[in-house]
C-alpha positions in Angstrom: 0.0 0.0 0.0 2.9 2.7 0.9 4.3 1.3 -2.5 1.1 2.0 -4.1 0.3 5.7 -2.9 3.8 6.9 -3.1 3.6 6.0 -7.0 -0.1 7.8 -6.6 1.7 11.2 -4.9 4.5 11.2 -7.9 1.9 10.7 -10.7 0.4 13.9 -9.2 3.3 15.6 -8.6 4.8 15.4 -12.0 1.7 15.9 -13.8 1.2 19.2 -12.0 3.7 20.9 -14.3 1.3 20.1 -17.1 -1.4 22.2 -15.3 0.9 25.3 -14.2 2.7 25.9 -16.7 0.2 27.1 -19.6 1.5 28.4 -22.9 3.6 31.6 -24.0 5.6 32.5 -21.3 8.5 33.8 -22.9 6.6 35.6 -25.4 9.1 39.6 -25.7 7.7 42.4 -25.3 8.0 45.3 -27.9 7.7 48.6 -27.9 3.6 48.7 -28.6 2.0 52.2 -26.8 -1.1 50.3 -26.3 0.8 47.2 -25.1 3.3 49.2 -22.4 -0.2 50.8 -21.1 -1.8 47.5 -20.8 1.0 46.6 -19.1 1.0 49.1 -16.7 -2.4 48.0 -15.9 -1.6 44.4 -15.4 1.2 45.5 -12.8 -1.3 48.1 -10.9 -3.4 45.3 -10.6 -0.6 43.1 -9.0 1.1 45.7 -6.8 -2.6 46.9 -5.2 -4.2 43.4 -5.5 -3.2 43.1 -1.2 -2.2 46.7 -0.4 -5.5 48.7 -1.8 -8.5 46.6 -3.1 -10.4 49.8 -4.1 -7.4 50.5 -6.1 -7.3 47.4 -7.5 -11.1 47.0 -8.9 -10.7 50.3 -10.1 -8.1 48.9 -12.2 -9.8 45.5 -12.8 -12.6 47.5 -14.3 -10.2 49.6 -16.4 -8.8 46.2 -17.5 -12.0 44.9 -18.4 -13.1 47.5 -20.6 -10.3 48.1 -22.6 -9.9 47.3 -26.0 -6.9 45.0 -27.2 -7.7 44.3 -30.8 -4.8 46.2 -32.1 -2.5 44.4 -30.4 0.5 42.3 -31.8 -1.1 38.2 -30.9 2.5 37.7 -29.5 1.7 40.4 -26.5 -2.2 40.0 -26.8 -1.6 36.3 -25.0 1.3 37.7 -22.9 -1.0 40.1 -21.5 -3.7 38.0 -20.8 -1.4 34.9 -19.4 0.1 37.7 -16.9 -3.8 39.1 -15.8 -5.4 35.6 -15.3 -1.8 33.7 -14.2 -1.2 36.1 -11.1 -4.6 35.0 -10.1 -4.5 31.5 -10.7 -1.6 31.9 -8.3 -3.5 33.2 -5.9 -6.2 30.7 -6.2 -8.5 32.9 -7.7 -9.8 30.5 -10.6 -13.3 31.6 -10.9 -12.3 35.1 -11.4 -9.7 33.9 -14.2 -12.1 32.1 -15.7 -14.5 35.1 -17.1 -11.5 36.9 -18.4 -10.3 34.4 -20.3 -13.8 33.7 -21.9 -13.2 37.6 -22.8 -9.9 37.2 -24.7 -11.4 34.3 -26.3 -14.1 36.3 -28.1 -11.8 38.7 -29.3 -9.2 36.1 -30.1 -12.5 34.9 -32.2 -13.3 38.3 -33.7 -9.9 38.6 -34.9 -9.8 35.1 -36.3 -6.4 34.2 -34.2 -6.3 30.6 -34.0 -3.6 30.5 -32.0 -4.5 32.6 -29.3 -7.6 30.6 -28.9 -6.3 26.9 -28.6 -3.8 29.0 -25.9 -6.7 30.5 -23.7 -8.6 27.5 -24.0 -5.6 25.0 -22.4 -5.3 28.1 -19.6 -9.0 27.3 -19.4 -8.5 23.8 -18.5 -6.1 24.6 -15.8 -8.3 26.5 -13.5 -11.0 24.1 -14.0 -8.9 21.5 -13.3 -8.1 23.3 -9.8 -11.8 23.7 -9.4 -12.1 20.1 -9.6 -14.0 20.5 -12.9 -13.3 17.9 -14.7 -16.2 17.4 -17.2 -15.2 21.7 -18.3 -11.9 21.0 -18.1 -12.0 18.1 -20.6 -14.1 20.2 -22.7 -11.6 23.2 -23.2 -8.3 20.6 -23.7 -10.8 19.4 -26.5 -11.3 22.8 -27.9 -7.4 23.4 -27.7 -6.5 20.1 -29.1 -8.7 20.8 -32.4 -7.3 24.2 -32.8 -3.4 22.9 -32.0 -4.1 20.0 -34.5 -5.4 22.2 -36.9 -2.5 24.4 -36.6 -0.1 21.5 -37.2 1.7 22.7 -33.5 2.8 19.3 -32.4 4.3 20.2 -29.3 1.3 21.9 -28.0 -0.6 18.7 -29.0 1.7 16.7 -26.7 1.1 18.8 -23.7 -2.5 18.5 -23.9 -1.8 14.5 -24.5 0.0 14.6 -21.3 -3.3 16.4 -19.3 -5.3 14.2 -20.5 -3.3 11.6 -19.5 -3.8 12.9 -16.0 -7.4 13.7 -16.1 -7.8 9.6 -17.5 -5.3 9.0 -14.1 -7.9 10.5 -11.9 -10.6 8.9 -13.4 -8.3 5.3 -12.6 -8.4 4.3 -16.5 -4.6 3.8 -16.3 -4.5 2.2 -19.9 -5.6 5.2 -21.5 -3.6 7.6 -19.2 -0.6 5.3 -20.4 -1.7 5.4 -23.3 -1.6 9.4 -23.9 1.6 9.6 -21.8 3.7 7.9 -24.7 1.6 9.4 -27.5 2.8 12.6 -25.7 6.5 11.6 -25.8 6.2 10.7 -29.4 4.6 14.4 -30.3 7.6 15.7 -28.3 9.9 14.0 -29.7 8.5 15.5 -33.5 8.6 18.6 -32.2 11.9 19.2 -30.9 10.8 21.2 -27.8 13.5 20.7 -25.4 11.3 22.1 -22.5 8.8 19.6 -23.7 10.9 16.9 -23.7 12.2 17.1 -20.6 8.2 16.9 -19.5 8.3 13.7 -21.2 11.6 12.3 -19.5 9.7 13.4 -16.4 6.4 11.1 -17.3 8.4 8.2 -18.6 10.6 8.2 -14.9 7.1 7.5 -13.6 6.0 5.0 -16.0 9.3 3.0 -14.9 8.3 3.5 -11.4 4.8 1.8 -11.8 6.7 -1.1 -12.7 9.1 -0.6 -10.3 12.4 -0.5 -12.2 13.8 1.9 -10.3 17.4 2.1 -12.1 15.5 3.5 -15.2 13.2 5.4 -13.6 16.2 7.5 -12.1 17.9 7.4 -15.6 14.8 9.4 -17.2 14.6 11.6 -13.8 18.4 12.7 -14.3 17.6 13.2 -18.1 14.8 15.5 -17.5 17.1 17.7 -14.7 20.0 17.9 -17.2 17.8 19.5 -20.2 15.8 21.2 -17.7 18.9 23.1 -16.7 20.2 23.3 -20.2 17.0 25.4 -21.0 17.2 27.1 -18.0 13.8 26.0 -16.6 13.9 25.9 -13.0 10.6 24.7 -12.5 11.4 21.6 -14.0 14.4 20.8 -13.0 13.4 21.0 -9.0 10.5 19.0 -9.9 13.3 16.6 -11.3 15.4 16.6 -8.7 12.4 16.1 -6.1 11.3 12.9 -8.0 14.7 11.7 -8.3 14.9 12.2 -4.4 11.4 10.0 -4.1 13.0 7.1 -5.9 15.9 7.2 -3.5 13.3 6.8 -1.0 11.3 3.9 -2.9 15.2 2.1 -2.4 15.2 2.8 0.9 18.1 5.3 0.9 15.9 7.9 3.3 18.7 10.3 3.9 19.9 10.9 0.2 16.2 11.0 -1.2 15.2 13.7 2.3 18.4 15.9 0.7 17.1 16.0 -2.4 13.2 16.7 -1.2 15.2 19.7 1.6 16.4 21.3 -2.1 13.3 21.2 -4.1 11.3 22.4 -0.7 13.5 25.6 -1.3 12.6 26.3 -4.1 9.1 25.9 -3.6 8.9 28.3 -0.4 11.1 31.2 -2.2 8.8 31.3 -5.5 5.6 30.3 -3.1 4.2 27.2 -5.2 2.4 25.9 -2.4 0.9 23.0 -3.8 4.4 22.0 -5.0 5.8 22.3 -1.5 2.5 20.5 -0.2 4.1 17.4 -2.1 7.0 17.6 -1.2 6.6 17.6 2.1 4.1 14.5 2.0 7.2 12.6 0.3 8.9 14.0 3.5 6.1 12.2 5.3 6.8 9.3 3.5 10.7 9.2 4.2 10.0 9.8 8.1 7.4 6.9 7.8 9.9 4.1 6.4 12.0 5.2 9.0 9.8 5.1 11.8 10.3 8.8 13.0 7.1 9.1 13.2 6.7 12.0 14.8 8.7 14.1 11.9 5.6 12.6 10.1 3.3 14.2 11.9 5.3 17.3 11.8 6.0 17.5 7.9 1.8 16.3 7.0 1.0 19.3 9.0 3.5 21.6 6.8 2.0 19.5 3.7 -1.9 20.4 5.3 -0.5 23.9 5.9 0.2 24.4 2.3 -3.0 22.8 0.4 -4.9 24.8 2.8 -3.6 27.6 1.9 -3.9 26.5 -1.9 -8.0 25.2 -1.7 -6.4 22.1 -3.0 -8.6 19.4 -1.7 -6.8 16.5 -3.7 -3.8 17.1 -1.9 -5.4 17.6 1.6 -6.8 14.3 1.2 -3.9 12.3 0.9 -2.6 14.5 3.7 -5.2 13.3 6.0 -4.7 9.3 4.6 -1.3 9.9 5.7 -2.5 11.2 9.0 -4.3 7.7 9.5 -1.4 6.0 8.4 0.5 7.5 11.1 -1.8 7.2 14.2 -2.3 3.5 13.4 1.4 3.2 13.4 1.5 4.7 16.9 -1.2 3.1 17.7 -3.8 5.7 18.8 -6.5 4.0 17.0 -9.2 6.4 17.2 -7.0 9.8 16.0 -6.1 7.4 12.8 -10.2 6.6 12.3 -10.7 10.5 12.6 -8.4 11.2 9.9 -9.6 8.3 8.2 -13.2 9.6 7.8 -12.1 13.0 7.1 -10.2 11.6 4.1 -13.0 9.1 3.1 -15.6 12.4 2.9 -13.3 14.4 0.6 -12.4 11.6 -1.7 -16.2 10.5 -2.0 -17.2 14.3 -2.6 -15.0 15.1 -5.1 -14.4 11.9 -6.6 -10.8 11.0 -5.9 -11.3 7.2 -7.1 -7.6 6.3 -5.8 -7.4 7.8 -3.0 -11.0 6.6 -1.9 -9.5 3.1 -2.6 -6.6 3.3 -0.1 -9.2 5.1 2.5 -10.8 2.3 1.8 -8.1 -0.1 2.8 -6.6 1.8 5.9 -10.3 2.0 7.4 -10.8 -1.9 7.0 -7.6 -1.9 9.1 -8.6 0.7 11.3 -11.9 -0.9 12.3 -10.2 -4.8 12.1 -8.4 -3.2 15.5 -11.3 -1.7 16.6 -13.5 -4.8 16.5 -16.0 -3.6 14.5 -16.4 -6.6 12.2 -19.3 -5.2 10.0 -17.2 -1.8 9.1 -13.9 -3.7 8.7 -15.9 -6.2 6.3 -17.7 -3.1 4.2 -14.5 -1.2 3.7 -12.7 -3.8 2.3 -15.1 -4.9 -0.1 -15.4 -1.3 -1.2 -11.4 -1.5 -1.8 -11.4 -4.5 -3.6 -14.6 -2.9 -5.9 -12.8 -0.1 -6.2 -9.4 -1.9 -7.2 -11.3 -4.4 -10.2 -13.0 -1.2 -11.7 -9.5 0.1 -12.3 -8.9 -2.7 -14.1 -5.2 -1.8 -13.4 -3.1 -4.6 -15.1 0.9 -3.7 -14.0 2.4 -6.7 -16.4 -0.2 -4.7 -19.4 1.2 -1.7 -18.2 4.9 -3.0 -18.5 4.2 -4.4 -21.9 3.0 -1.4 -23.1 5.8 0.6 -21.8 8.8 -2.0 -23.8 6.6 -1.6 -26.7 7.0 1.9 -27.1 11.0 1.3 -26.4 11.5 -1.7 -28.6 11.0 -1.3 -32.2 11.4 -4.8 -32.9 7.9 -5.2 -31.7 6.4 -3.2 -33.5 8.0 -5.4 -36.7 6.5 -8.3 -34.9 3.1 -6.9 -34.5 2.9 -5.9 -38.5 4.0 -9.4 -39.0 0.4 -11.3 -36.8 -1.2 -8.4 -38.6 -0.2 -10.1 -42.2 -0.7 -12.9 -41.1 -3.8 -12.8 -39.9 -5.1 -11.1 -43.1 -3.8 -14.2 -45.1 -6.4 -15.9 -42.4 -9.0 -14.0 -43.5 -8.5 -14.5 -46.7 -8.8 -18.2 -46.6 -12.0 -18.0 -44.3 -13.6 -15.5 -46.2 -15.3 -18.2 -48.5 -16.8 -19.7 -45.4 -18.1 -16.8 -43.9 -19.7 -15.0 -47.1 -23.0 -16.8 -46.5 -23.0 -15.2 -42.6 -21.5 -11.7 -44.2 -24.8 -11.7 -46.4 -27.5 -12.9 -43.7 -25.5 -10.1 -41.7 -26.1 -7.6 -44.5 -29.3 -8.2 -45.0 -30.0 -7.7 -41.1 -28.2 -4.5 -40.8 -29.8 -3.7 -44.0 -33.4 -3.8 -42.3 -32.1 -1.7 -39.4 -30.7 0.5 -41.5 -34.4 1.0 -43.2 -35.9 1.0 -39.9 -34.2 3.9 -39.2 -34.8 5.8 -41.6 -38.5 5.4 -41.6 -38.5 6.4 -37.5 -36.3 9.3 -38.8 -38.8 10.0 -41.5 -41.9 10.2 -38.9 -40.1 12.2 -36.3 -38.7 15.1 -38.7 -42.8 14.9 -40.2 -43.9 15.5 -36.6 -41.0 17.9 -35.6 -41.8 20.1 -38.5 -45.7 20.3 -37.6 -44.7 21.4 -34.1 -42.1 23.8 -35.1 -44.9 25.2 -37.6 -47.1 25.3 -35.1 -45.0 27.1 -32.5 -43.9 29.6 -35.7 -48.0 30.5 -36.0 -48.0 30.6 -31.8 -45.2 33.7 -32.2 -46.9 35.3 -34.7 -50.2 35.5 -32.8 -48.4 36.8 -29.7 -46.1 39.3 -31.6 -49.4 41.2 -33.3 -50.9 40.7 -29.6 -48.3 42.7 -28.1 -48.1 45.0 -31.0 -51.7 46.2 -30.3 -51.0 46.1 -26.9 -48.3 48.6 -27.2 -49.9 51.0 -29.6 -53.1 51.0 -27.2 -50.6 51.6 -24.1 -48.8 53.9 -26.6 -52.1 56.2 -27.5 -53.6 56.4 -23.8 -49.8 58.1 -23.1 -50.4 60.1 -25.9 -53.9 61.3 -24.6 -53.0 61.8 -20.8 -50.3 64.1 -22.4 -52.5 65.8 -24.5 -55.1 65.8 -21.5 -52.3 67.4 -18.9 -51.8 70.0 -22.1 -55.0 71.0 -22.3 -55.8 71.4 -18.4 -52.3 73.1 -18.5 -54.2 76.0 -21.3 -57.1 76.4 -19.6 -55.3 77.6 -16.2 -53.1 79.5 -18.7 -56.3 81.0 -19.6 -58.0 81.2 -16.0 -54.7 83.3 -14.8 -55.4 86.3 -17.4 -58.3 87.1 -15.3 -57.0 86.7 -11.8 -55.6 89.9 -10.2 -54.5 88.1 -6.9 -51.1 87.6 -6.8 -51.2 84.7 -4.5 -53.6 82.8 -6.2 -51.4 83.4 -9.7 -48.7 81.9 -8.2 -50.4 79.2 -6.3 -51.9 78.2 -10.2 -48.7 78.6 -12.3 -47.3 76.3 -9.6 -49.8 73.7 -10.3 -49.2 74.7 -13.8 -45.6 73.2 -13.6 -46.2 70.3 -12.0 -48.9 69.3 -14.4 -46.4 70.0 -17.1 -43.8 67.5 -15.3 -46.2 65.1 -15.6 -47.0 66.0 -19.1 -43.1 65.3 -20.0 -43.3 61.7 -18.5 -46.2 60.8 -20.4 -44.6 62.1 -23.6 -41.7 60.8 -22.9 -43.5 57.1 -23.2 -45.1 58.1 -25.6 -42.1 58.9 -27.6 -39.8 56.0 -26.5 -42.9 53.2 -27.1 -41.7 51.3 -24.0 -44.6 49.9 -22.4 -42.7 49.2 -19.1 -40.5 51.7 -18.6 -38.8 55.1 -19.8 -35.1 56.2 -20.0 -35.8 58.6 -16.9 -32.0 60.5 -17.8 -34.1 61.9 -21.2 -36.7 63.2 -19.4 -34.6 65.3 -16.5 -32.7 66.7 -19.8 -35.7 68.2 -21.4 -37.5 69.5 -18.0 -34.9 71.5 -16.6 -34.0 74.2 -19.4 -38.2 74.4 -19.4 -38.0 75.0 -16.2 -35.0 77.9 -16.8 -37.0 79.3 -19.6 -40.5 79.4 -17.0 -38.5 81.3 -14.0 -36.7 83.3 -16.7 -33.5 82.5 -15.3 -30.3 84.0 -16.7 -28.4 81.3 -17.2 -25.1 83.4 -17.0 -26.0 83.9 -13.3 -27.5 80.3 -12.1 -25.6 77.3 -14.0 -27.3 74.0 -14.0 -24.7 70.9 -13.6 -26.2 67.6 -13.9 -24.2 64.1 -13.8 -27.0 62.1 -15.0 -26.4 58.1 -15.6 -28.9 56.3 -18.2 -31.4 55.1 -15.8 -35.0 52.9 -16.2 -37.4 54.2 -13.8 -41.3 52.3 -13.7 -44.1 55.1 -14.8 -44.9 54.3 -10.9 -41.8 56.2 -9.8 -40.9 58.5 -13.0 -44.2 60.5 -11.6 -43.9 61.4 -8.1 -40.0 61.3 -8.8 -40.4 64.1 -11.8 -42.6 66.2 -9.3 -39.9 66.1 -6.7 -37.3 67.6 -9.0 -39.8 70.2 -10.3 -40.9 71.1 -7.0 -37.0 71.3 -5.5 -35.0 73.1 -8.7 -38.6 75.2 -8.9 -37.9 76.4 -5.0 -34.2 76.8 -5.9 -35.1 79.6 -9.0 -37.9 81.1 -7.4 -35.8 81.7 -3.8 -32.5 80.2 -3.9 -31.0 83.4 -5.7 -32.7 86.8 -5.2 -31.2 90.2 -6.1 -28.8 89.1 -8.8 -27.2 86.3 -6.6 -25.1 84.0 -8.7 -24.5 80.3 -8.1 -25.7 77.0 -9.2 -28.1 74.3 -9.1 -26.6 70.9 -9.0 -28.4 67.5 -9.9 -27.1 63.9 -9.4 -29.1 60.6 -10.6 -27.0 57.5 -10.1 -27.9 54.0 -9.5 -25.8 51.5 -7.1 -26.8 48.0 -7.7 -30.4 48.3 -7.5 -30.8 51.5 -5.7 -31.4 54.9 -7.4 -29.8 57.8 -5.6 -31.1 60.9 -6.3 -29.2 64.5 -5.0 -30.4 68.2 -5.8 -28.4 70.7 -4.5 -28.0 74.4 -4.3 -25.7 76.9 -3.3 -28.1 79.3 -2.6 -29.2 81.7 0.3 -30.7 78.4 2.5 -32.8 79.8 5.1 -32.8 83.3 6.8 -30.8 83.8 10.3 -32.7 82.6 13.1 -35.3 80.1 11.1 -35.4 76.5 11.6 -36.3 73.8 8.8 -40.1 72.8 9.5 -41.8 70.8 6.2 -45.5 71.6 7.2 -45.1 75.9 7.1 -44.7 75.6 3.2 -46.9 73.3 0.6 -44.0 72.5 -1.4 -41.6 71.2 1.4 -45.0 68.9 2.3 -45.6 67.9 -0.9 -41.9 66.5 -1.5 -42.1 64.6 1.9 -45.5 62.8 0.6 -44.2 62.5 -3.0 -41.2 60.5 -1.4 -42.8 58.6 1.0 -45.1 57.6 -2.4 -41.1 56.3 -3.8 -40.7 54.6 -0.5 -37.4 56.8 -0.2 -35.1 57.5 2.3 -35.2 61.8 2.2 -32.2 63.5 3.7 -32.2 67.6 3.8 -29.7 70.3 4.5 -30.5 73.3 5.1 -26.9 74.9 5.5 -24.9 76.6 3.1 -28.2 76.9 0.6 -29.9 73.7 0.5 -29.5 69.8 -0.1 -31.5 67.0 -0.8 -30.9 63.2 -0.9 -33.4 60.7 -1.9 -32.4 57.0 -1.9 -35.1 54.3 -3.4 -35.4 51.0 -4.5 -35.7 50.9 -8.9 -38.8 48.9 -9.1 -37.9 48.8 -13.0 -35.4 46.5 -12.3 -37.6 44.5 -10.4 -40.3 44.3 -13.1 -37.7 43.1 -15.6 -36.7 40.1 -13.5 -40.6 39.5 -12.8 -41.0 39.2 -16.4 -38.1 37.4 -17.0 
C-alpha cells in the first residue's frame, strides 16, 4: 500500500507541471503604446491586489473595458497569461475564468487561431483546480482541435499529457498510459526541449509503476539535465524532487530527504504551495519508512498547511490518509479513524477514485483493530470494488511501456497483422454466406431507421410550424397592446396639455397675486407630468422610460419658465442612463420640479449668482437621487419645518409615495438626498 500511494503522490506531482505551466511564457515584449499601457495595468493590478483593493477593482474595471484588438497576438496572450496567471496563483480561478472567456471572443473576432487553442488550455487549468473535470476536458478538446489544426505538435503533446492525468484521476490507467507515450512521441517530432524534458519526467514515472527503479532515475536525471540546459527551473526542482522519491522507494531515506530539503527551497522562495505541499508528503513518507514518526506528523502538518492555503482538496486528502497511516502506526487507533473519515468524505465528494480506494483499505484496518467486524468487512469490499474497476493490469502496463522502447515489436506486430489477413483470406469463402444474412439484417435496421427518422422530422416540423404561428399570434398581440398603451400616453399628455391651457387662460383674469402663483405652480407640476407621459409616448416602451431623457428636457423648461439667466444660475447635472417604472418617473419628476422650482424662485434673489446641482446615479439596485444648491438656505434665526410651506409637504408625501429615504440640509443653501429601491429592475426580473 505505501508502494502504491507513493507512485499515486508522484503521478500527481509530475503531472502538476502540465497544469501550471500554460502556454507563452516567454513571449518579448516590444515597444507597442497600447501594449506598455496595458502593461501598466496588469502591474497596478498586481502591486494593489493586497495593499488597496479599491485601487485594485478600479483597475480591474479599467482592464475589463479596454480594447486590445490592435495588439500584436505575440503580446495579446502575454497580457492575458500575466492578468489571469497572477490570479491562478493566488487561487482565484473563478475570477480567471470570465476573463479568459473575454480574450477568447476577441481572439475569435480577430480570427487568431492560435490565441484561442492558448486561452482554451489556460481554461483547463483553472477548472482543473476547481475540480471541474467534465469543463476541463471540454476546453483541452477545444485546444486540441485548434493545435491539430495548426499543425503545432508540441502543443498537441502537452495536452496529450493532461489528458493523460485527467484519464489518471478517473483510474483508467490504460488510457492515461496510453496518452503519456503518444505525448513523448509528439515531443519528440517537435523538438521542444522544455517539452521533452516533461516527457523524460512522465516516462521516470511509468518505470516506477513497474518498479524498475534504475530506469526510472535514468529518465529523472535526463529531465534535470535538459531542464537546466534550457534554464527551466521549474522543471528541473520537480526533477530533482522525484529523483529524491526514488531514493526513498530504495530505501536510501537520507539521500532522497536531501534532495526533497532542495526542491522544498525552491518551492517556499517562489511560493508554489501545492508543490511544497508534495513535497513535504514525500517527506512524510521518508519519516514513515524510518519510523520517525513524529517528523511525520510534523512534515503532514506543513504539507496540510500548504493545500490549505492553496484550496487544494486532492492534496489535503492524501494528507489526512497519511495522517491515518501514522496514528495507526503509533497506535492511537481512534485519532487514525478520525483522519480516516475525514479523508474518506473528501475523496467520496470530489471523486478521488484512488485515493478513496486506499481510505478504503486503511479504514478496513482501522476498524479490524477496533473490533468492528461489519465496518472492517464493508470497507474492504469497497477496496477490492474499487481496485477491479480500475482494471489496473501492471504486467499490461509493462508491456505497453517496452513496446514503445523496442522497435522490434512493433515489426512483430505488422507481422500477426499479415498474417492474420492471409487468415481472413482463406475464411472468407466460409463466412460469405453469414457476411450476407448479416447484411441483410443490418440492411433492415438500416431502413428501420430511416422510416422512424422519416416520422419524427414529419412531426417535428408540424410542431415547429405550429409554435412559428403561436409567435406570430403573440407578436401582433403585443403589438396592439403597445400601440393602445402607446395612444392612452399620448392622450393623458395631450389631456395634462390642455388642463395646463385652460389655467393658462384662467390666470389672465386673476388679479390676486397669490392665487397666480399658487396656479402657475400647479401649472408646472402638471407640465412635469405631461413630459413623462410624452416621454412614453415617444420611446414606445410599455414598461419603462429612459428617466436620464426626461430630466434633460425639463430642466432648461424649467429655466425658460422662472426666466432665469443662465449666465448667473448654471445647472450641472451628472446624469447616468437610468429605467425608472411610470410608478416612480411620476412622483420622482414632481420632486425635481418642486425642488429646482424652490431653488429659482428663492434660492438666488437680487442678482445672486450660483448653481443648481443635480445627481441621478444607480448602485446596484438603488437609485440615488441629490439636488443641490448653493443658494441663500434659510434666513438667520429660522429653523427647517416641512409643514409651514406646501412645497416642502408635498416633497415629503411624493417621497414617502417612492418609499425613499429623504435627507435635507438646510446649511450653506440647500440639499437634498433621496435613496429608493428601482422597481424597474424589479419588473424586468418578474417578467423574466
Amino acid at each position: 500500500m505505501k508502494k502504491y500511494l507513493l507512485k499515486h503522490l508522484l503521478f500527481l506531482f509530475i503531472t502538476s507541471i502540465f497544469f501550471s505551466s500554460n502556454a507563452n511564457q516567454n513571449i518579448k515584449n516590444d515597444n507597442n503604446t497600447e501594449y506598455k499601457k496595458a502593461n501598466i495595468l496588469v502591474d497596478s493590478l498586481i502591486f494593489y491586489y493586497d495593499t488597496d483593493s479599491a485601487k485594485y477593482e478600479f483597475f480591474a474595471e479599467q482592464f475589463n473595458q479596454t480594447e486590445f484588438k490592435s495588439l500584436v497576438d505575440s503580446n495579446f496572450r502575454q497580457l492575458f497569461f500575466d492578468r489571469t496567471d497572477f490570479l491562478r496563483r493566488k487561487y482565484k480561478y473563478k475570477e480567471a475564468i470570465p476573463i479568459l472567456e473575454h480574450a477568447i471572443s476577441i481572439a475569435r473576432e480577430k480570427k487568431d487561431t492560435l490565441s484561442m487553442a492558448t486561452f482554451y488550455k489556460m481554461q483547463s487549468t483553472l477548472y482543473y483546480y476547481l475540480d471541474n473535470i467534465d469543463s476541463t476536458s471540454a476546453q483541452l478538446n477545444k485546444a486540441y482541435d485548434l493545435f491539430k489544426y495548426l499543425k503545432n505538435d508540441a502543443e498537441l503533446g502537452a495536452i496529450d499529457i493532461r489528458k493523460a492525468r485527467i484519464e489518471y484521476d478517473l483510474g483508467h490507467y490504460d488510457k492515461a498510459l496510453e496518452y503519456s507515450f503518444i505525448a513523448l512521441e509528439l515531443n519528440k517530432s517537435a523538438g521542444d526541449q522544455q517539452k521533452m524534458g516533461i516527457s523524460y519526467l512522465q516516462l521516470g514515472d511509468t518505470y516506477l509503476y513497474l518498479s524498475n527503479y534504475r530506469d526510472s532515475k535514468k529518465y529523472f536525471e535526463l529531465a534535470s539535465l535538459v531542464f537546466k540546459k534550457v534554464e527551466y527551473d521549474y522543471g528541473y526542482y520537480e526533477a530533482i524532487a522525484n529523483y529524491g522519491l526514488v531514493e526513498i522507494k530504495e530505501k536510501q531515506y537520507r539521500k532522497g530527504i536531501s534532495k526533497q530539503f532542495e526542491a522544498l527551497k525552491y518551492w517556499n522562495d517562489k511560493n508554489f504551495e501545492i508543490d511544497a505541499g508534495y513535497t513535504y508528503s514525500f517527506l512524510v513518507e521518508a519519516y514513515l519508512g524510518l519510523q520517525q514518526l513524529d517528523s511525520s506528523i510534523y512534515y503532514n502538518e506543513l504539507a496540510k498547511k500548504e493545500f490549505h492555503k492553496s484550496n487544494y482538496n486532492s492534496g489535503l486528502c492524501v494528507a489526512y490518509l497519511f495522517d491515518a497511516k501514522i496514528y495507526f502506526e503509533k497506535k492511537q487507533y481512534q485519532k487514525a479513524l478520525d483522519s480516516a473519515l475525514v479523508c474518506y468524505k473528501l475523496a467520496s465528494e470530489n471523486s478521488y477514485n484512488v485515493t478513496l480506494e486506499l481510505i478504503n483499505y486503511e479504514l478496513y484496518r482501522i476498524y479490524k483493530v477496533l473490533k468492528n467486524e461489519s465496518k472492517s468487512y464493508e470497507h474492504i469490499e469497497a477496496y477490492v470494488l474499487l481496485k477491479d474497476s480500475f482494471n489496473f493490469n501492471p504486467y499490461a502496463l509493462k508491456s505497453d511501456a517496452m513496446k514503445y522502447q523496442l522497435k522490434a515489436e512493433e515489426a512483430q506486430l505488422k507481422q500477426q497483422i499479415a498474417e492474420e489477413r492471409a487468415l481472413i483470406e482463406v475464411e472468407k469463402g466460409e463466412k460469405t454466406k453469414q457476411q450476407l444474412v448479416n447484411a441483410i439484417i443490418i440492411s433492415i435496421i438500416i431502413l428501420l431507421s430511416f422510416f422512424i427518422s422519416i416520422y419524427y422530422l414529419t412531426k417535428n416540423r408540424k410542431l415547429n410550424k405550429n409554435l412559428s404561428i403561436q409567435r406570430e399570434l403573440i407578436s401582433e398581440e403585443l403589438k396592439v397592446k403597445e400601440s393602445l398603451l402607446s395612444e392612452i400616453h399620448h392622450r393623458v399628455k395631450n389631456n395634462l396639455q390642455v388642463i395646463n391651457s385652460m389655467l393658462n387662460l384662467q390666470t389672465q383674469y386673476i388679479t390676486d397675486d397669490l392665487l397666480k402663483k399658487t396656479i402657475d405652480d400647479c401649472r408646472g407640476r402638471i407640465t412635469s407630468m405631461s413630459l413623462i407621459h410624452e416621454s412614453l409616448y415617444r420611446k414606445k416602451d410599455y414598461k419603462e422610460a429612459l428617466f436620464s431623457s426626461y430630466i434633460e428636457e425639463l430642466l432648461p423648461r424649467l429655466i425658460n419658465t422662472y426666466e432665469t439667466d443662465v449666465s448667473r444660475v448654471q445647472l450641472v447635472m451628472d446624469i447616468e442612463p437610468i429605467k425608472l417604472s411610470l410608478d416612480d418617473s411620476i412622483p420622482c419628476g414632481l420632486i425635481i420640479n418642486e425642488i429646482v422650482s424652490n431653488s429659482l424662485k428663492h434660492g438666488f434673489p437680487y442678482g445672486k449668482e450660483g448653481e443648481i446641482k443635480i445627481e441621478l446615479k444607480q448602485k446596484e439596485n438603488k437609485v440615488l437621487l441629490t439636488i443641490s444648491d448653493n443658494g441663500i438656505g434659510l434666513e438667520d434665526g429660522k429653523t427647517f419645518n416641512s409643514y409651514e410651506s406646501f412645497g416642502f409637504l408635498l416633497i415629503e408625501v411624493l417621497a414617502s409615495q417612492l418609499e425613499a429615504e429623504l435627507t435635507i440640509n438646510s446649511q450653506n443653501g440647500f440639499s437634498y438626498h433621496l435613496e429608493w429601491e428601482n422597481k424597474a429592475e424589479s419588473d424586468v426580473s418578474e417578467h423574466a
